[in-house]
KERO-100986 format. One line per field, with one value per residue (C-alpha): residue number from 1; residue in three letters; chain; z, x, y. Coordinates in pm, 1 decimal. Example, Ala and Ser with C-alpha at 12.3 -4.5 7.8 and 13.67 -1.06 7.14 Angstrom:
<zabas>
seq	[1|2]
type	[ALA|SER]
mol	[A|A]
w	[780.0|714.0]
u	[1230.0|1367.0]
v	[-450.0|-106.0]
</zabas>
This chain:
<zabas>
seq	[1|2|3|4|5|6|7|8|9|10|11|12|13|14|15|16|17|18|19|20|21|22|23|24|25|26|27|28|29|30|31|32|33|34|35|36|37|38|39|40|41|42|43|44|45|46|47|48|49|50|51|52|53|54|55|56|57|58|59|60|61|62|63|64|65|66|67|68|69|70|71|72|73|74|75|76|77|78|79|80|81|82|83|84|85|86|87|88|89|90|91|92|93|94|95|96|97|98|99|100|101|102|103|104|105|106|107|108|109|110|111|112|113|114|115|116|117|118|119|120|121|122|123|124|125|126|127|128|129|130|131|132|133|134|135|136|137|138|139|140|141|142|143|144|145|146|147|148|149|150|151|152|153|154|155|156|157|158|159|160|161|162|163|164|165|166|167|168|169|170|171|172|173|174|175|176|177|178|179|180|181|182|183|184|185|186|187|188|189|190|191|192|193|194|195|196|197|198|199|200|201|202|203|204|205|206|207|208|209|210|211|212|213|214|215|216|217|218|219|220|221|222|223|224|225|226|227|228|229|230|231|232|233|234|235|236|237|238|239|240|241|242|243|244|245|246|247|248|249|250|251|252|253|254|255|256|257|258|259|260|261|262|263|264|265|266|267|268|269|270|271|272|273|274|275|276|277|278|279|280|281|282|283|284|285|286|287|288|289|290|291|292|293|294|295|296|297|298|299|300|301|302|303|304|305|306|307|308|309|310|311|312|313|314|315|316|317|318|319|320|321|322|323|324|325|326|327|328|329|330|331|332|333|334|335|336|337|338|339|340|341|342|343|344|345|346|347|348|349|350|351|352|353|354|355|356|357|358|359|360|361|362|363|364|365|366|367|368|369|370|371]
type	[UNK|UNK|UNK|UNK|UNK|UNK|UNK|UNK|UNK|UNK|UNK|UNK|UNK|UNK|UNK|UNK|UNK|UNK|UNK|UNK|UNK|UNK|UNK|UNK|UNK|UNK|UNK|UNK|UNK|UNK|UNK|UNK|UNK|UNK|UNK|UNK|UNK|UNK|UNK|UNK|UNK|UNK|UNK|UNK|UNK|UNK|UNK|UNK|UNK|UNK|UNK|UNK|UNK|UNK|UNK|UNK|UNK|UNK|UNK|UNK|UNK|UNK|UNK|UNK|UNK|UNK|UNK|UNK|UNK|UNK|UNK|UNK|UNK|UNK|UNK|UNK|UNK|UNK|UNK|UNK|UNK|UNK|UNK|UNK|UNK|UNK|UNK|UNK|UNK|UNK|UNK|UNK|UNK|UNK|UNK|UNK|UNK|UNK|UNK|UNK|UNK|UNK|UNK|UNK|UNK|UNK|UNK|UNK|UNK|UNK|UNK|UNK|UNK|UNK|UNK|UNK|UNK|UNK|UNK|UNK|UNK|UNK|UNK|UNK|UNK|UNK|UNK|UNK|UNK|UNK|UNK|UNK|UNK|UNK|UNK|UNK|UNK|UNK|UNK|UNK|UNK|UNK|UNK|UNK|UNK|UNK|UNK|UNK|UNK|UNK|UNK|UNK|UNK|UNK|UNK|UNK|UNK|UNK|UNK|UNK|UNK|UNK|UNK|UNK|UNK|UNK|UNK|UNK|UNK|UNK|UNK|UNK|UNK|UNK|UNK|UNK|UNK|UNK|UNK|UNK|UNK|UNK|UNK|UNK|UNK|UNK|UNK|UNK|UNK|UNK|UNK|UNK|UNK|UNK|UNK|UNK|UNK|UNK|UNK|UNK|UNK|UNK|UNK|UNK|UNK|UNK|UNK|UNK|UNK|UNK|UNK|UNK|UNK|UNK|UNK|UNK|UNK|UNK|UNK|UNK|UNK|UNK|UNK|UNK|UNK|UNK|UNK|UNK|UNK|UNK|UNK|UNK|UNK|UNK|UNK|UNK|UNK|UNK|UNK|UNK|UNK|UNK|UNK|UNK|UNK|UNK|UNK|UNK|UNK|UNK|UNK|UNK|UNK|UNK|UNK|UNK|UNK|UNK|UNK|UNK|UNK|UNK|UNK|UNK|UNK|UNK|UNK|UNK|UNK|UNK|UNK|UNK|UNK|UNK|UNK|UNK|UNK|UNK|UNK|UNK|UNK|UNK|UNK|UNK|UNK|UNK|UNK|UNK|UNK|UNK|UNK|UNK|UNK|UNK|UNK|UNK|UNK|UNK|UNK|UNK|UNK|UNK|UNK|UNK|UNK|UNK|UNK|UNK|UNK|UNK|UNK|UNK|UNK|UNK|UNK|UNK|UNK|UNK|UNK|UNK|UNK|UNK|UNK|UNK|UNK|UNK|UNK|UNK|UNK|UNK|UNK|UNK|UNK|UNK|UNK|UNK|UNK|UNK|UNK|UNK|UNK|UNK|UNK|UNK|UNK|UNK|UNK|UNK|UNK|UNK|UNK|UNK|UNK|UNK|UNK|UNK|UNK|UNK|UNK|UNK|UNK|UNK|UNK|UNK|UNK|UNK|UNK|UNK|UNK|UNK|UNK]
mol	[A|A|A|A|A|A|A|A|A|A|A|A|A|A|A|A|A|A|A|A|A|A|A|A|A|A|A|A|A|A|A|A|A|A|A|A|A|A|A|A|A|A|A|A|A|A|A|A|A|A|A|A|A|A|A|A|A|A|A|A|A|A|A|A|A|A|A|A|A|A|A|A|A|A|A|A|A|A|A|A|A|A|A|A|A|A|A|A|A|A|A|A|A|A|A|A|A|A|A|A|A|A|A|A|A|A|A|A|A|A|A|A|A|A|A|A|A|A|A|A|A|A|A|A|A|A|A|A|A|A|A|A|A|A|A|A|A|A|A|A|A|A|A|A|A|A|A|A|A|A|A|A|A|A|A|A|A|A|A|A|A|A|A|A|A|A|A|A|A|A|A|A|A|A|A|A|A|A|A|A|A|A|A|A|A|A|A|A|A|A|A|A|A|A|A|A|A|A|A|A|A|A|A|A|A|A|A|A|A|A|A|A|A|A|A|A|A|A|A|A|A|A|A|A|A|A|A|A|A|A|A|A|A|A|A|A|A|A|A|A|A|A|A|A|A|A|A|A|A|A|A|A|A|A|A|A|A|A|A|A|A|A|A|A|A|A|A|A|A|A|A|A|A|A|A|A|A|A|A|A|A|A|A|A|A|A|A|A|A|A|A|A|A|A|A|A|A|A|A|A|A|A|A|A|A|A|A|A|A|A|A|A|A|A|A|A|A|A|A|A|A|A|A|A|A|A|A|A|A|A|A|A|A|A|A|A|A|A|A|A|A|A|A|A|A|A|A|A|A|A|A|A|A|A|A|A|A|A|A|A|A|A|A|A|A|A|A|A|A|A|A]
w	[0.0|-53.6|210.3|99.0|151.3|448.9|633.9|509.7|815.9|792.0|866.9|758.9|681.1|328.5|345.8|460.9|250.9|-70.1|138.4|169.7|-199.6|-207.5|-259.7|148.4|92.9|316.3|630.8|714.5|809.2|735.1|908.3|1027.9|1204.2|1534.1|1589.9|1919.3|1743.3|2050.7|2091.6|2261.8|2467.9|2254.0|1954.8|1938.3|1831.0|1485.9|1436.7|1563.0|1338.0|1044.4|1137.1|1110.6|750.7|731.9|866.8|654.3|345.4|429.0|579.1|223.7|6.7|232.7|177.8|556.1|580.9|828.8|991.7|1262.3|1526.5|1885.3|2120.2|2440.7|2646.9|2900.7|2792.5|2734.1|2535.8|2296.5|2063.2|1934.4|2122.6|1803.9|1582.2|1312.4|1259.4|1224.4|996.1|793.1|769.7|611.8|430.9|257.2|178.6|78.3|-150.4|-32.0|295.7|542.0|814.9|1124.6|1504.0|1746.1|1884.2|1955.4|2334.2|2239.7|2612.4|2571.4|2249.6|2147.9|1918.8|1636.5|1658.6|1596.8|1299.8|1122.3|1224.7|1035.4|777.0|697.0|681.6|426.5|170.0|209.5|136.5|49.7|123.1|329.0|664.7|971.9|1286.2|1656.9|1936.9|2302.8|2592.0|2837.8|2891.7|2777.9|3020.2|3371.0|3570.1|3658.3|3246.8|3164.9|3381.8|3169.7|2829.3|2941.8|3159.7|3460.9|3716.1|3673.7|3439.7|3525.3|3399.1|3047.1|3045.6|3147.6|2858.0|2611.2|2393.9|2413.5|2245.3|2015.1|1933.6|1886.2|1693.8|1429.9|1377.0|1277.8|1063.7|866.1|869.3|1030.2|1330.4|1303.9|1250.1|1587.7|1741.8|1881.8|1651.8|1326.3|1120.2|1258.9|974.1|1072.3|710.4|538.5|532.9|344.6|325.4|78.1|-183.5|-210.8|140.3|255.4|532.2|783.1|953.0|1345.1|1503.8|1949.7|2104.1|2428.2|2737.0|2902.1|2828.8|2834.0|2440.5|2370.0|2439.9|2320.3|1970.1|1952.8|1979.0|1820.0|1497.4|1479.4|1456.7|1745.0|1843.5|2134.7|2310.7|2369.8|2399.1|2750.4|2849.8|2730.0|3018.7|2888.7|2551.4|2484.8|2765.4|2568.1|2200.8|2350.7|2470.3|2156.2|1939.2|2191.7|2179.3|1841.3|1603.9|1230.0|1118.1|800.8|916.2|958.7|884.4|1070.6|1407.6|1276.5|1581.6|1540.5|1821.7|1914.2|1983.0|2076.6|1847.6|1760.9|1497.7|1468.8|1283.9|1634.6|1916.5|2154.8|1972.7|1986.8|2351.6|2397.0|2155.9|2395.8|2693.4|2684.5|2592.8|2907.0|3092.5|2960.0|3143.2|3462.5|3528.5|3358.9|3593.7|3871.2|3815.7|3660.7|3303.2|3046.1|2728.7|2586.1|2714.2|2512.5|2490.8|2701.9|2943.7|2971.5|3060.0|3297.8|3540.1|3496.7|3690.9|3949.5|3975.1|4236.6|4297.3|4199.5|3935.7|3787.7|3854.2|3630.5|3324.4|3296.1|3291.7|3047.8|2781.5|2886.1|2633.4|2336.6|2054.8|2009.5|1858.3|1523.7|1269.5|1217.4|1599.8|1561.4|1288.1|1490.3|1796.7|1610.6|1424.4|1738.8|1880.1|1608.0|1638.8|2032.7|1980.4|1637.1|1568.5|1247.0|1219.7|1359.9|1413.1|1509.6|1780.5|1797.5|2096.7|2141.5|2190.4|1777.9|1479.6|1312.8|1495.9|1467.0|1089.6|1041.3|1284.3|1032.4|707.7|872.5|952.3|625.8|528.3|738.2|601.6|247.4|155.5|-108.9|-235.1|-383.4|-632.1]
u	[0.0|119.1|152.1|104.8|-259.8|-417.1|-536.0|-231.9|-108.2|310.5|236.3|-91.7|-92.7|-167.3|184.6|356.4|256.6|389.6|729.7|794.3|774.6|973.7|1346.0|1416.3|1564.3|1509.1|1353.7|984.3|891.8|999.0|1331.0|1387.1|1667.3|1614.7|1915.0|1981.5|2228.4|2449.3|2773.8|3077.5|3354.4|3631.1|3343.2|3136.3|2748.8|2850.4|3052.8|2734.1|2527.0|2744.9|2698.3|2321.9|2316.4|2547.8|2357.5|2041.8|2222.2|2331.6|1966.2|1849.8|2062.0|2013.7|1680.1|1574.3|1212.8|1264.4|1506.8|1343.7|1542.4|1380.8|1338.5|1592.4|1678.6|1972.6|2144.5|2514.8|2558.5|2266.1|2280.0|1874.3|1669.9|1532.9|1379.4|1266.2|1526.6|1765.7|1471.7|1495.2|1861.8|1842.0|1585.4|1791.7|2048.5|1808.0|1530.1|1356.8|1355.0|1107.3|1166.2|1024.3|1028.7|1030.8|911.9|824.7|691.5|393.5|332.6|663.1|530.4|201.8|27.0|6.2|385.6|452.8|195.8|359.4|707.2|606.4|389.5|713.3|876.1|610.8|638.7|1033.3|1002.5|655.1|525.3|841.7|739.9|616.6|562.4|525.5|427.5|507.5|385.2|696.3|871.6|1226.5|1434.2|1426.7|1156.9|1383.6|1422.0|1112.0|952.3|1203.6|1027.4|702.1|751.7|562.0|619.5|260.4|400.1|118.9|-72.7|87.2|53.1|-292.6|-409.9|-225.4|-536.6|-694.9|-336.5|-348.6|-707.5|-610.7|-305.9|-472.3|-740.1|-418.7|-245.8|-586.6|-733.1|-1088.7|-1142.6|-1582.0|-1712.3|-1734.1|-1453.4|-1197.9|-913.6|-1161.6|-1015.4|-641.7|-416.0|-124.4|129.5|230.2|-46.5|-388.6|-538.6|-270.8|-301.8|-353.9|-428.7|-179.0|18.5|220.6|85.3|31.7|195.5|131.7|477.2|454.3|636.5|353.5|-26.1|-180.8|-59.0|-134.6|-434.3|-535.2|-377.9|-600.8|-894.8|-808.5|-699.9|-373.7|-23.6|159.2|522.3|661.3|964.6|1064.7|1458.9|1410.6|1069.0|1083.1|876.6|613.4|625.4|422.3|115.3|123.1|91.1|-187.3|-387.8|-279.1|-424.1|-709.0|-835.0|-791.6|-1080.8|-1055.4|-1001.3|-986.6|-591.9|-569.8|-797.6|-584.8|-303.7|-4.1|276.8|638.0|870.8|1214.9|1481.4|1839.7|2051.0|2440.3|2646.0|2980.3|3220.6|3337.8|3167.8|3370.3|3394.8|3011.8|2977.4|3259.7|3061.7|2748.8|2843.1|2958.0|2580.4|2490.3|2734.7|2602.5|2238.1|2366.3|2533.1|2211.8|1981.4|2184.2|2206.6|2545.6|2484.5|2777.4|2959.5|2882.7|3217.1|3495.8|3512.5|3809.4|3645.5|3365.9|3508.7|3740.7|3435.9|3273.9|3602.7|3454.8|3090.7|2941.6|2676.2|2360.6|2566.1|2677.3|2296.4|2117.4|2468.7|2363.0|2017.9|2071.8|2267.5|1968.7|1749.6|2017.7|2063.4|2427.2|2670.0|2791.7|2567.1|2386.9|2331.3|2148.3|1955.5|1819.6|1800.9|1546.8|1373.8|1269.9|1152.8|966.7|799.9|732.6|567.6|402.1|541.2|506.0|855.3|1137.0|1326.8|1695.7|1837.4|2256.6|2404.4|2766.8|3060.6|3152.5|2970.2|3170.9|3054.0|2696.5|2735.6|2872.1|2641.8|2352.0|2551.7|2610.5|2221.7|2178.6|2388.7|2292.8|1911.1|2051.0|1908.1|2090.8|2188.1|1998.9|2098.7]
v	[0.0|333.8|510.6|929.0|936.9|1155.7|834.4|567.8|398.1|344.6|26.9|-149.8|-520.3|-402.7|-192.9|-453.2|-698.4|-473.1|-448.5|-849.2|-849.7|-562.4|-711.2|-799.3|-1118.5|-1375.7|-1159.3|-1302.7|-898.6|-520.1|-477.4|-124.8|129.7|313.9|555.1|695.5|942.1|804.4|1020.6|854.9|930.5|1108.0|1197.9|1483.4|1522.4|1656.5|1330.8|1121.9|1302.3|1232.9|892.3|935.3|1019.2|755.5|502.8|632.3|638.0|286.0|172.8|282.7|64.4|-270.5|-240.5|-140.9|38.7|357.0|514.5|655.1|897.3|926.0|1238.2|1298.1|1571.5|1673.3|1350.2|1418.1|1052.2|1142.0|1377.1|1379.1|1638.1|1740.7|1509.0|1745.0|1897.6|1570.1|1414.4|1742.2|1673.8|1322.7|1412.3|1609.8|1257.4|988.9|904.0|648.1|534.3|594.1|845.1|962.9|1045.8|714.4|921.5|1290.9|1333.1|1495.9|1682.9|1821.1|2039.6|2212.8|2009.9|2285.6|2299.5|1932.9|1945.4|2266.5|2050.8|1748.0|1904.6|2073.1|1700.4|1579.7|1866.2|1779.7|1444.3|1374.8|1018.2|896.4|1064.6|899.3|1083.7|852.6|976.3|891.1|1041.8|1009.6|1338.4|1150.0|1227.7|1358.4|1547.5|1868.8|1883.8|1820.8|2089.5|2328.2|2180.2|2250.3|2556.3|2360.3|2123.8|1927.7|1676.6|1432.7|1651.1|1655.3|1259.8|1230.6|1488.1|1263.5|1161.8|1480.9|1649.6|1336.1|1440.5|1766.0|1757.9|1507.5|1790.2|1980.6|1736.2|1683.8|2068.4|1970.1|2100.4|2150.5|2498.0|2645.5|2525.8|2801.4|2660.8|2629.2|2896.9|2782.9|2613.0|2411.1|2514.0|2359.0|2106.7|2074.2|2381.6|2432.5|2172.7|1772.7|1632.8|1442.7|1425.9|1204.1|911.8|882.6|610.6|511.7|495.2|305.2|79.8|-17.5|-103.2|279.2|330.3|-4.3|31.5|382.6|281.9|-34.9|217.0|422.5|184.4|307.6|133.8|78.6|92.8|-111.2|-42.8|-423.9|-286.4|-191.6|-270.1|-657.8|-798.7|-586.5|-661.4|-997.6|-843.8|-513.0|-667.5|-855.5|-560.7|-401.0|-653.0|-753.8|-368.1|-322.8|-135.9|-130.3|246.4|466.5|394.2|29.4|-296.1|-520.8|-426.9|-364.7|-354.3|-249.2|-349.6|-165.0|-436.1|-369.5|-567.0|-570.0|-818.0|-801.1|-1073.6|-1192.0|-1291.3|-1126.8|-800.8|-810.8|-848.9|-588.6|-332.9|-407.3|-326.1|48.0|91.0|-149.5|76.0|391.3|296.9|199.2|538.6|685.2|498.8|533.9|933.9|937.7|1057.1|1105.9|1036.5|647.5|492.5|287.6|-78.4|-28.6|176.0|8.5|-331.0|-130.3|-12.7|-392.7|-500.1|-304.4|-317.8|-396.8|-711.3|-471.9|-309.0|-631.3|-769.1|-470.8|-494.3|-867.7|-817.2|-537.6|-796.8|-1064.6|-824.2|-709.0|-954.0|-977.3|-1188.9|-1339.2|-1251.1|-1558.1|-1577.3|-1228.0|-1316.4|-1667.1|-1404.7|-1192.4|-1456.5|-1590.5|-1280.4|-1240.6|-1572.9|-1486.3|-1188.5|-1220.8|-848.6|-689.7|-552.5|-528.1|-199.6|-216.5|-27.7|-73.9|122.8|96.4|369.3|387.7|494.6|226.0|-80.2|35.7|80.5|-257.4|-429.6|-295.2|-445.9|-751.2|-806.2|-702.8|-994.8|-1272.9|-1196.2|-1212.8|-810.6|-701.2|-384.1|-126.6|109.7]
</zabas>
C-alpha cells in the first residue's frame, strides 16, 4: 500500500505486505533502524550526526524500511533532542527510505507545533514521513519541567489523547465549525493543496498506548529494547483492543529491539556493553559520554553485585553476537511476539561498529543492495 494518503497507516498489513515483496531477501517482516544518534567518549554530536546520515544512506541501500530517530533531552551521550530537525537533515540525503520520530513526546510540544514541524517534513520528502508519538517526557523530571515551563508533568501525560485528538485535527485541517481553533491552519499542510500528510503512530512501554492505539486503529510501536517484560502483555492488549479504522484494517505492531552483529563474538559483547554501561550510570544518576570498549570493561572489573545484577540483565534483552546468531536471535523474537517488524536499535561507543552491525544483519538476512 502506498503510504502518501491523508489516512495511510506506515504500517498497515496491506503496506507490509507490498514491502515483503519488495526485494528484502530472506527476512519473514519489514526490518527497520532506530538511531539513538548516541555520541561517545572522545566523539562529538557533529561526528554522531554524520553517522546518522550515514547510517540512513546505508539503511536505504540494504533495503531497511525507516530510519526513525527518537526524542531525548539533558542527555550528554545522545545527541537527538530534536527530531525534526535531524529528519529534515536526512531528508535532505536519501530518496527512499522511510523516516520519522520514534518518537516525539507529544506533552513536551504544542500540538500545532509538531503538525507545522512534520507538515514541513512531508512537503520535504513527500510520502516517506512517519511521525510517533510517546507520551513520556524523555528524560528527567527537573528537564522536563524546563520543556514545558511547569512542574505538573502528570498533567501533560494524562491529557495525552486529548493532544493526540487535537493535533490530528491539525495534521488533517478539520477542526468543526465552531470550534476556537476552526479557522487555525497548521502550514504547510492541506489547506494548501492535495491532502496528505504524515501518519500517526502510538509509542509506548507499558499497556496505556497499547491500548489507546487499539482504539483508536492506529499502529503501534513497542519499546521491547528496555521494556521486554512488557512486551508480549502489551501486544496482547494491543491486538485484543484493536478497532478497524480509516488507518488500519488489521493491528499492525512495530517493536524496538536492541541488536548488535559483529564478525566476532567477543567483539560483539565488547561493543554491547559500553551501551549497558552507559544505562547503569544513567539509571543510577550518573549521566555522560557512551564509554569505550576499554572503558567500559574497565568499570565492569569493578561493579558492584547490583551493578553487575542490572549490566547482565541489560545484555539478557540485546541480541548480540555473530551474525547468524542475531539473525536466529530476532527470528525468534519475532515468532514470540508475532510483531510486524522489527526496528533495530545498535548502541555501542563507535559509529563504526553500529554501521557494520547494520551491514552484517543485512547480510545474514541475504538483503541485497539497492541502487
Amino acid at each position: 500500500m502506498s503510504e502518501t494518503g491523508s489516512h495511510d497507516g506506515a504500517g498497515t498489513g496491506a503496506e507490509g505486505g507490498a514491502v515483503r515483496g519488495e526485494a528484502r531477501g530472506t527476512a519473514p517482516v519489514p526490518l527497520s533502524v532506530l538511531d539513538l544518534v548516541t555520541v561517545g567518549d572522545g566523539s562529538t554530536a557533529s561526528a554522531s550526526l554524520a553517522t546518522s546520515v550515514e547510517l540512513s544512506r546505508l539503511a536505504e541501500r540494504r533495503g531497511y524500511h525507516r530510519h526513525w530517530v527518537a526524542e531525548h533531552h539533558s542527555m550528554p551521550g545522545v545527541a537527538s533532542s530534536s527530531p525534526a530537525v535531524i529528519l529534515a537533515h536526512l531528508a535532505a540525503h536519501t530518496r527512499r527510505v522511510r523516516l520519522g520520530s520514534g518518537g516525539v513526546m507529544l506533552p513536551n510540544h504544542a500540538p500545532l507545533v509538531i503538525a507545522e514541524q512534520f507538515g514541513t517534513l512531508e512537503a520535504l520528502a513527500p510520502g516517506r514521513i512517519d511521525l510517533g508519538l510517546g507520551r513520556a517526557p524523555g528524560t528527567d523530571g527537573a528537564t522536563a519541567a524546563a520543556l514545558r515551563r511547569t512542574d505538573r508533568l502528570n498533567e501533560g501525560a494524562d491529557d495525552f489523547p486529548e493532544q493526540l485528538s487535537e493535533l490530528t485535527r491539525f495534521l488533517d485541517d478539520a477542526f468543526p465549525d465552531g470550534h476556537p481553533y476552526a479557522r487555525i491552519h497548521a502550514v504547510p499542510g492541506p489547506v494548501q493543496g492535495p491532502k496528505g500528510r504524515p501518519p500517526v503512530w502510538l509509542l509506548g512501554s507499558s499497556g496505556f498506548s497499547a491500548r489507546l492505539a487499539g482504539l483508536l486503529g492506529l499502529p503501534f510501536a513497542f519499546a521491547h529494547h528496555f521494556s521486554a517484560r512488557n512486551t508480549v502483555p502489551a501486544l496482547d492488549l494491543y491486538r485484543s483492543s484493536f478497532r478497524p479504522s480509516a488507518v488500519l484494517d488489521a493491528p499492525y505492531a512495530l517493536i524496538g529491539v536492541a541488536a548488535l552483529a559483529a564478525d566476532e563474538e567477543a567483539e560483539a559483547r565488547r561493543q554491547v556493553l559500553t551501551g549497558a554501561v552507559s544505562m547503569l550510570r544513567l539509571r543510577t544518576g550518573r549521566p555522560g559520554l557512551v564509554p569505550t570498549p576499554a572503558d567500559a570493561e574497565a568499570a565492569a572489573r569493578g561493579f558492584t553485585p547490583a551493578e553487575r545484577e542490572f549490566v547482565d540483565d541489560w545484555l539478557g534483552n540485546i541480541v548480540h553476537g555473530t551474525p547468524d546468531r542475531v539473525r536466529t536471535g530476532l527470528d525468534e523474537l519475532r515468532k514470540r511476539t508475532g510483531a510486524d517488524e522489527l526496528m533495530i536499535t545498535a548502541n555501542a561507543h563507535g559509529g563504526a561498529a553500529r554501521l557494520r552491525s547494520y551491514e552484517l544483519i543485512a547480510d545474514a538476512y541475504g538483503l541485497p543492495e539497492l541502487d
